[in-house]
C-alpha positions as CSV (number, residue, x, y, z in Angstrom):
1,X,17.6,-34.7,4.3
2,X,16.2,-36.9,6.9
3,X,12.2,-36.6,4.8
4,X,11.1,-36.7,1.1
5,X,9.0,-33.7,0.3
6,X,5.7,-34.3,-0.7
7,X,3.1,-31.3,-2.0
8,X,-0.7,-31.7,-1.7
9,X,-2.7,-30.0,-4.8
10,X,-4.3,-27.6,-2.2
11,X,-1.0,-26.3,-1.2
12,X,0.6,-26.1,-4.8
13,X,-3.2,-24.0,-5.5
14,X,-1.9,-21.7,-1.8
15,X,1.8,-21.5,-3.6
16,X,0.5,-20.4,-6.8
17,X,-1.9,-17.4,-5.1
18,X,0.9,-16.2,-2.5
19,X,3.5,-16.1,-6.0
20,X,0.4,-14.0,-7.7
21,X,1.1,-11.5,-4.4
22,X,4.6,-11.6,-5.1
23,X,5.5,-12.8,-1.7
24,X,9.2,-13.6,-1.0
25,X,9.4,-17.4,-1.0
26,X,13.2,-17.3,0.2
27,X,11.7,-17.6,3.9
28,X,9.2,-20.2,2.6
29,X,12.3,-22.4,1.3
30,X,14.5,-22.6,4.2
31,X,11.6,-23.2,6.9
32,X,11.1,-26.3,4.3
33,X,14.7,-27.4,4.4
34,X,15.0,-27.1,8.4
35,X,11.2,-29.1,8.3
36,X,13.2,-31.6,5.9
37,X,16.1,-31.5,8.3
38,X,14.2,-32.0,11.2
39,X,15.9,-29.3,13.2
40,X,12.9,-29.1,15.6
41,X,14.8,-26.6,18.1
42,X,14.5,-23.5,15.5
43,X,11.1,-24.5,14.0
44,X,9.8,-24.0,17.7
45,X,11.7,-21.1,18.8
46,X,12.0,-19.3,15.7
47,X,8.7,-20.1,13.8
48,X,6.4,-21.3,16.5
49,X,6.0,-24.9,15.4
50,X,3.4,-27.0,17.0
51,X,0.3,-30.0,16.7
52,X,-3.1,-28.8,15.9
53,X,-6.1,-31.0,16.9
54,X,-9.4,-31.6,16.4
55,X,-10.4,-31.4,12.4
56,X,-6.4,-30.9,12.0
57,X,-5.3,-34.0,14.4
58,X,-1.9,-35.0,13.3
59,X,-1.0,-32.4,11.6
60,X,1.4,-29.7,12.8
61,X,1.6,-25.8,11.9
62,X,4.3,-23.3,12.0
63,X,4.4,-19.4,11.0
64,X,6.4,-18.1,8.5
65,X,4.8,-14.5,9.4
66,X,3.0,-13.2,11.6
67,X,-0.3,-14.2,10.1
68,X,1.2,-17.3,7.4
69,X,1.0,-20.3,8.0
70,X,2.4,-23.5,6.7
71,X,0.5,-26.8,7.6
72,X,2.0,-29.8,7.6
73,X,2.3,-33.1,8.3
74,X,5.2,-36.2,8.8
75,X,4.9,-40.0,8.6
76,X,7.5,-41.3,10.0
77,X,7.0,-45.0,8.6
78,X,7.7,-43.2,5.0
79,X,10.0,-40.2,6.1
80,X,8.0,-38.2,4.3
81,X,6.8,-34.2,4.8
82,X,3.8,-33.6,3.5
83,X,3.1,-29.4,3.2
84,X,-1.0,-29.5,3.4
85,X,-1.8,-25.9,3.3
86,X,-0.4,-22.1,3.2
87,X,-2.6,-19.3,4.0
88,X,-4.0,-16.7,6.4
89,X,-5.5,-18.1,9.9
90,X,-8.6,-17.0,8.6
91,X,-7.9,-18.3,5.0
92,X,-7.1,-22.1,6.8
93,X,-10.2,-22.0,9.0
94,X,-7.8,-21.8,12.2
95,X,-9.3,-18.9,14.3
């Protein structure tokens, strides 16, 4: 792995709701490993990855669905991946 995985409280709080749906996480853990892997070719193509701006400057989103999200961000003086959020565009305020 090229980045340490780091979780925010916020997003550990979006895991714990989207387990209490019983999503399927299986999707959920191999977008992390290619996001820990850096493989940016199928995080675009496959899962629409891209930078958000203005309250969200610096961070990046991608879809794991249709309408779920996974935002995120990388310092690349740590090598670290930092998963901010999960949710909903409406549930992340990104409309």
């Amino acid at each position: 792995m090229k980045y340490s995985i780091e979780i925010t409280k916020r997003c550990e709080k979006d895991i714990k709701n989207y387990k209490k749906k019983h999503y399927d996480f299986s999707l959920f853990y191999e977008v992390v490993e290619l996001l820990a892997n850096d493989d940016k070719k199928i995080l675009k193509t496959k899962f629409k990855d891209h930078a958000l701006f203005e309250n969200w400057k610096g961070y990046r989103e991608l879809h794991l669905e249709k309408n779920i999200l996974i935002i995120y961000k990388i310092d690349e003086e740590k090598l670290a991946l930092t998963l901010t959020r999960i949710g909903s565009h409406d549930d992340l305020g990104l409309n």
